[in-house]
C-alpha positions as CSV (number, residue, x, y, z in Angstrom):
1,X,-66.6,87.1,-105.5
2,X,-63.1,87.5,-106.5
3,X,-64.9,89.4,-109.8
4,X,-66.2,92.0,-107.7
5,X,-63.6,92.2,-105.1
6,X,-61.3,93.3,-108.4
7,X,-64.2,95.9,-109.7
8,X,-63.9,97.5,-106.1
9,X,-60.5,97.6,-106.1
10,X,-60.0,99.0,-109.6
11,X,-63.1,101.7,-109.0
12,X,-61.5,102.3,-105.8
13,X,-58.2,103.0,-107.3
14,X,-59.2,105.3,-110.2
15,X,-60.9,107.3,-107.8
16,X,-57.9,107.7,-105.9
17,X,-56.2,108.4,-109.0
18,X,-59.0,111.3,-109.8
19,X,-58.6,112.9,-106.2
20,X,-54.7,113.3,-106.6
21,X,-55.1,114.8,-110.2
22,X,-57.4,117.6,-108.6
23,X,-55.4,118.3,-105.6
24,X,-52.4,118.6,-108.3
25,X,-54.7,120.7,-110.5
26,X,-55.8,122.9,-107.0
27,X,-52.1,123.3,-105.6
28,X,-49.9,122.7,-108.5
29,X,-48.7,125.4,-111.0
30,X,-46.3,128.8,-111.6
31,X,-47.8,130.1,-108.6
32,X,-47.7,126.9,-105.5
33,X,-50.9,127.3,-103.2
34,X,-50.1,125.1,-99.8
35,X,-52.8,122.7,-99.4
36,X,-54.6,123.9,-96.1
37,X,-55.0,127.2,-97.8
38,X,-57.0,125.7,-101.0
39,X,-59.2,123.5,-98.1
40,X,-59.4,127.4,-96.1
41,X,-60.9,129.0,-99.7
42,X,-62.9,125.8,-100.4
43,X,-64.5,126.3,-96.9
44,X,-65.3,130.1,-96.9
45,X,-62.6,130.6,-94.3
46,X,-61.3,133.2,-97.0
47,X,-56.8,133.4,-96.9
48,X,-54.7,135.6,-98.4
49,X,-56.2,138.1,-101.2
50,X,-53.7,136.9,-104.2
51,X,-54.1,133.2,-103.0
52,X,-57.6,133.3,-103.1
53,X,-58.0,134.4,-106.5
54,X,-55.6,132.0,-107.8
55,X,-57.8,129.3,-106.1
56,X,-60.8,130.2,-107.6
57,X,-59.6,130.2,-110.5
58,X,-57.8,126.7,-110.2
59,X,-61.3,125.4,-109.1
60,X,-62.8,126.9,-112.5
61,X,-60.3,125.2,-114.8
62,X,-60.0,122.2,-112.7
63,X,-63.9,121.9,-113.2
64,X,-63.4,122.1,-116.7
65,X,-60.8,119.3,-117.3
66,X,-63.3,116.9,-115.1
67,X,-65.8,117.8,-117.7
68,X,-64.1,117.6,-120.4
69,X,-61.9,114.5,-119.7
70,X,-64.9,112.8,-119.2
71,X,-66.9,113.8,-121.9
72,X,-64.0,113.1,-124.6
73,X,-63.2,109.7,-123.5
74,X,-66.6,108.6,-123.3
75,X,-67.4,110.2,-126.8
76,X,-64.1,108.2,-128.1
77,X,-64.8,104.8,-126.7
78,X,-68.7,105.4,-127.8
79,X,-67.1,106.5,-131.1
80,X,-65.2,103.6,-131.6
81,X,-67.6,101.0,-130.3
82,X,-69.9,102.6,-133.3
83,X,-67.4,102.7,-136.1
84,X,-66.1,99.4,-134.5
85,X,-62.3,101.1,-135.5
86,X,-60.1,100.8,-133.0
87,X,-58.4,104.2,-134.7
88,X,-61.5,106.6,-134.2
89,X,-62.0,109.5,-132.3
90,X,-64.7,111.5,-131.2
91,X,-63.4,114.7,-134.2
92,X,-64.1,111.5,-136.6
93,X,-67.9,112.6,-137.0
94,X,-66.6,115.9,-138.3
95,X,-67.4,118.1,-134.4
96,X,-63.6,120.1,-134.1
97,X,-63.8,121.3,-137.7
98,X,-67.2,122.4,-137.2
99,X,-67.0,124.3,-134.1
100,X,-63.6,125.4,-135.4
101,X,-64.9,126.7,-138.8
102,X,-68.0,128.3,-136.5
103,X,-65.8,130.0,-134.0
104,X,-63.9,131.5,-137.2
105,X,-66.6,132.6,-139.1
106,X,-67.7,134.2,-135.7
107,X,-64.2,136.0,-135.1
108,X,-63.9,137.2,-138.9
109,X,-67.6,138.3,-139.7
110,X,-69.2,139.0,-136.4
111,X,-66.6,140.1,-134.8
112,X,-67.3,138.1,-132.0
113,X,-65.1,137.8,-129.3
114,X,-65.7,136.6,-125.5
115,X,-65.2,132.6,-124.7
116,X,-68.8,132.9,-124.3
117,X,-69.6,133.8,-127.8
118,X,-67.1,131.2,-129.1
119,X,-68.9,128.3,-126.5
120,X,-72.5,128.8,-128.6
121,X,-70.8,129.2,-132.0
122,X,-69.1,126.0,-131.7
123,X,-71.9,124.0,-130.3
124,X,-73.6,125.6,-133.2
125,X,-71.1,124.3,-135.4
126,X,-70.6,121.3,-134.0
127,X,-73.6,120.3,-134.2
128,X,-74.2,121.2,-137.7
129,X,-71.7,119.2,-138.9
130,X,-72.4,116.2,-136.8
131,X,-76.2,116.0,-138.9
132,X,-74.3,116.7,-142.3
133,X,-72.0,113.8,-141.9
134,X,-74.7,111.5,-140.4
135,X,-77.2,112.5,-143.6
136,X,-74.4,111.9,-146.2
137,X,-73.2,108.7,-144.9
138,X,-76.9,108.0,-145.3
139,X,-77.1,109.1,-148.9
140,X,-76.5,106.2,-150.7
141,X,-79.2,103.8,-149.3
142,X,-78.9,100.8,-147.6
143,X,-78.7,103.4,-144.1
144,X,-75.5,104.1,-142.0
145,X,-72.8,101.7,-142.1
146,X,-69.2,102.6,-140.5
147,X,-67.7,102.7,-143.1
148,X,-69.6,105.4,-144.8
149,X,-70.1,107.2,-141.8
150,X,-65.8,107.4,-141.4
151,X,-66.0,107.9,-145.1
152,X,-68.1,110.9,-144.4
153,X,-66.5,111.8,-141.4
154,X,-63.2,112.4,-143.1
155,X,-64.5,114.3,-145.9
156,X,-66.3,117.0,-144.1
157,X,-63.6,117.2,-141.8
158,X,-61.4,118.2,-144.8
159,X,-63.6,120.4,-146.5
160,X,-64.7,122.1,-142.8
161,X,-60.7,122.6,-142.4
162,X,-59.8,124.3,-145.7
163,X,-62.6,126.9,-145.4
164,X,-61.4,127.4,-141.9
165,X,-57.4,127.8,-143.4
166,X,-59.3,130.1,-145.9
167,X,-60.6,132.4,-143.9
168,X,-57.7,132.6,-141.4
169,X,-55.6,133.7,-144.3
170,X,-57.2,136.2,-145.2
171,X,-57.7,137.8,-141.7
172,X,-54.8,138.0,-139.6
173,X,-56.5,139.4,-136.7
174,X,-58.9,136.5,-136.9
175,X,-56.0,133.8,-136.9
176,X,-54.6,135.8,-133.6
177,X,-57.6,135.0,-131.9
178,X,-58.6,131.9,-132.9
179,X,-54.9,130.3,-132.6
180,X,-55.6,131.0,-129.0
181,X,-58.6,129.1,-128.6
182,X,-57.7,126.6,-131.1
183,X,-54.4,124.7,-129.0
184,X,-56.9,123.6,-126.6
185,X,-57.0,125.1,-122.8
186,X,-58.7,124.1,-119.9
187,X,-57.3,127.3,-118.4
188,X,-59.1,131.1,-118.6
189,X,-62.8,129.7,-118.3
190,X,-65.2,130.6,-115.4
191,X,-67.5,128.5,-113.5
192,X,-70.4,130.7,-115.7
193,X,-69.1,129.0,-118.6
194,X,-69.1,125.4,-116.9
195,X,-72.4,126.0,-115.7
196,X,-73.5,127.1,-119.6
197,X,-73.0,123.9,-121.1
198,X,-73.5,121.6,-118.2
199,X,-76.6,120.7,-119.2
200,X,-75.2,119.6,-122.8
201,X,-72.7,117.5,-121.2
202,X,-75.3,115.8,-118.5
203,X,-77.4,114.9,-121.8
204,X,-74.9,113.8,-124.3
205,X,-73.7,111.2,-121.2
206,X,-77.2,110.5,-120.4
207,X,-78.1,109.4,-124.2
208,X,-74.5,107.2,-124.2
209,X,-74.9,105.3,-120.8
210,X,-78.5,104.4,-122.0
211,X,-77.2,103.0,-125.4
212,X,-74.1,101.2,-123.7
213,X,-76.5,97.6,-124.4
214,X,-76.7,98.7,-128.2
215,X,-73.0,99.4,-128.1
216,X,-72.1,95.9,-127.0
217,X,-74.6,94.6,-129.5
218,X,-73.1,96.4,-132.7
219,X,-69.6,95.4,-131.5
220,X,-70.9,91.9,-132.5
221,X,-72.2,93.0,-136.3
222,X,-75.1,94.0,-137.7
223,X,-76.7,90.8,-138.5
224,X,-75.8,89.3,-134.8
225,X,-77.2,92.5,-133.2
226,X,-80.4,92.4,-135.6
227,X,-81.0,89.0,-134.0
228,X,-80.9,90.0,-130.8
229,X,-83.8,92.1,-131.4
230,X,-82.0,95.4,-131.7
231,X,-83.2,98.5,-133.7
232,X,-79.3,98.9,-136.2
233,X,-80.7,102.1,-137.2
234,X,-81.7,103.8,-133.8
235,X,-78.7,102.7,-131.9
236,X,-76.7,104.0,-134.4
237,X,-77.8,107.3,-134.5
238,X,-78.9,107.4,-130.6
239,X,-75.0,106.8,-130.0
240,X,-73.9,109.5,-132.6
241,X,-75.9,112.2,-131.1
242,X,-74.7,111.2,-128.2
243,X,-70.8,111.7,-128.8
244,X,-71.5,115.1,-131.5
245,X,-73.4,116.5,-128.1
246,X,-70.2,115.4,-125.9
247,X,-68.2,116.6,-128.2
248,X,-69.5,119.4,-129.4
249,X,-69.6,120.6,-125.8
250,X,-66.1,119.8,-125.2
251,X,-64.6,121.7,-128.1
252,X,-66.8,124.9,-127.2
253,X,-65.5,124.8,-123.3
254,X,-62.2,124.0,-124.1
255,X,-61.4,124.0,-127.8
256,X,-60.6,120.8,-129.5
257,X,-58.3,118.9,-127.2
258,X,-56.8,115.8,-129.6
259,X,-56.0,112.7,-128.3
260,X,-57.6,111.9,-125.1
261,X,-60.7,110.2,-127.2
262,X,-58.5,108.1,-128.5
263,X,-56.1,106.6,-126.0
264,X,-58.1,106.3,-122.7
265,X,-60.8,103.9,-124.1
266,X,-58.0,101.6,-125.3
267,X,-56.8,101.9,-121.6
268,X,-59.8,101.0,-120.3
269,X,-60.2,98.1,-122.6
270,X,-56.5,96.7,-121.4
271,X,-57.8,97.1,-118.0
272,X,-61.5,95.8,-118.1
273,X,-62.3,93.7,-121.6
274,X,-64.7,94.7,-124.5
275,X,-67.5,95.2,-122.2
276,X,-68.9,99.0,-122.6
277,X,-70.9,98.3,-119.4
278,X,-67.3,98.4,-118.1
279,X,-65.2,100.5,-120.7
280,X,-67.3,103.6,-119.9
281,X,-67.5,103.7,-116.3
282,X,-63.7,103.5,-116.5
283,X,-63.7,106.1,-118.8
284,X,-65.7,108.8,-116.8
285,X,-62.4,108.3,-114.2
286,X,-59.5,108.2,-116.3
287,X,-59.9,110.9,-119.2
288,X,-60.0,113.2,-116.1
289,X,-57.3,112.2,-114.2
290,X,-55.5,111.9,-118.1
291,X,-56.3,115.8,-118.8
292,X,-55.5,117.0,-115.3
293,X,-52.5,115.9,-114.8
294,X,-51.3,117.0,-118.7
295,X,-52.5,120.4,-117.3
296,X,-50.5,120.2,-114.3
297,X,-47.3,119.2,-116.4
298,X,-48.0,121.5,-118.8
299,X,-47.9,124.8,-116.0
300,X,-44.5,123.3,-114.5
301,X,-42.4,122.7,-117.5
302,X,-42.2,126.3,-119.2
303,X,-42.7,128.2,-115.8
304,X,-43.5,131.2,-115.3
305,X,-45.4,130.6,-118.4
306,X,-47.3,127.1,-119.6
307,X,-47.6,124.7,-122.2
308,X,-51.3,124.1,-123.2
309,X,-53.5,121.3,-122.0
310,X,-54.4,120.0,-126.0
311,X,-50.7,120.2,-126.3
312,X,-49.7,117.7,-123.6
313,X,-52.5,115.5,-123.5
314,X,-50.5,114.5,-127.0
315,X,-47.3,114.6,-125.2
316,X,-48.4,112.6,-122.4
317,X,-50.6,110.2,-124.1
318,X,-48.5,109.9,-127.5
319,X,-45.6,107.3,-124.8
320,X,-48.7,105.1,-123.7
321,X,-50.5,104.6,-126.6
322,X,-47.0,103.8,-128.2
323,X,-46.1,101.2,-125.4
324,X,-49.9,99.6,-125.5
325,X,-49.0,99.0,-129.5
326,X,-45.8,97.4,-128.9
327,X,-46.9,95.1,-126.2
328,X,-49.8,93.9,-128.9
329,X,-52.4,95.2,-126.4
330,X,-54.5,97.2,-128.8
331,X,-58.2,95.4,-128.4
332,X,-59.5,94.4,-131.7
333,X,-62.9,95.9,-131.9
């Protein structure tokens, strides 16, 4: 009883914590809308011209850093549970320098460039790096350890990057726009871009919650998980498309946003144990209310102008993360 009476109250909690992080995101910014006004737009009661406008669009970005929170600290504590290192993050399986490299290769030979464009090229990317470093790590026989697959990780990663620099270089008009996209922003997308890779995001969390058994399993080793009965093999790959399709997604809404994959599942862990049954529920509420309220501190500390989201997330996280190490509460994996 007194086991679920604490689940309650922590559930209950973080989705307190979620509902002040969007009424920040709604209300909060350069340009302060009163409350009753963003209820009056949210209704169809209509308001001012200029406030309506800003509204909508607060509604737009604020859908995109519940998405993308979400999706990034899932993907991170999925990521980790896989590699079983506590250090991973979801751009370990080689998904930013992908759809980085793809969104430059789209700005400097295609001359692409709407957000829209960039959203398929990096998914594109994304996921085309996700299957290189999942076939290399798988090279050498014996099938895909952790080890290889960070080994791998870290390779492509490197190579993606320096043909990314490359290009860049020599294309200053391509650097301009891709510098843009690159820092990370939750801000400038529209609900048709939410509603364009929704259906990546419902999957990729669809394919982790059903491997969260497989995840508990692995934490234990490979030979303890074989004899349990499960398939090493399929519940390493299942959980690998799984984060590339989360993250992939992320990085092509919102460009790669560092960080959050990292910290919030060893928050969850101080909060709820090892259990993934638990770690990712918590998850799917605090990466959120993380990125939300980074965006809102980002839009008040250089006003009239605003630091981006991928920048603060660092700045906000960087003092937790810190604090969890010192206190020895990093969760062995």
């Amino acid at each position: 009883m007194v086991g679920r009476t604490r689940t309650l109250t922590l559930t209950g909690a973080l989705v307190v914590l979620v509902g002040v992080a969007v009424v920040a995101s709604l209300t909060v910014g350069s340009n302060p809308v009163p409350l009753g006004d963003v209820v009056s737009v949210l209704t169809g009661h209509g308001g001012e011209l200029s406030q309506q406008g800003i509204v909508e669009a607060r509604i737009a970005r604020t859908a995109v850093g519940l998405l993308v929170g979400a999706s990034l600290a899932v993907a991170g504590a999925a990521m980790q549970g896989l590699t079983r290192n506590p250090l991973a993050d979801p751009g370990l399986l080689g998904v930013n320098a992908g759809a980085s490299l793809a969104v430059v290769v789209a700005i400097t030979l295609f001359g692409v460039g709407s957000l829209t464009g960039y959203v398929w090229w990096a998914m594109a990317g994304a996921g085309i790096a996700a299957v290189v470093v999942h076939a290399l790590a798988g090279l050498a026989g014996g099938g895909v350890t952790p080890l290889r697959l960070t080994l791998a990780g870290a390779a492509v990663t490197a190579g993606l990057a320096s043909w990314s620099s490359g290009l860049m270089v020599s294309n200053a008009q391509s650097f301009d726009s891709f510098r843009l996209w690159q820092v990370g922003t939750i801000g400038g997308r529209g609900l048709d871009l939410v509603t364009t890779v929704l259906p990546f995001f419902a999957v990729g969390l669809a394919v982790v919650l059903l491997a969260v058994r497989q995840l508990n399993a692995l934490a234990l080793g490979d030979d303890l998980a074989r004899s349990l009965g499960e398939n090493i093999l399929f519940a390493r790959t299942a959980v690998a498309v799984g984060v590339a399709v989360l993250c992939g997604a992320s990085t092509a809404l919102a460009g790669p946003v560092g960080f959050l994959g990292l910290v919030v599942p060893h928050l969850a862990r101080f909060v709820v144990g090892p259990d993934h049954r638990r770690i990712i529920p918590v998850c799917l509420l605090v990466g959120p209310a993380l990125l939300l309220v980074a965006d809102v501190v980002g839009r008040v500390v250089a006003r009239p102008s605003e630091v981006q989201a991928g920048i603060m997330t660092a700045v906000v996280g960087v003092p937790v993360f810190i604090a969890l190490v010192r206190r020895g509460r990093m969760a062995a994996l």
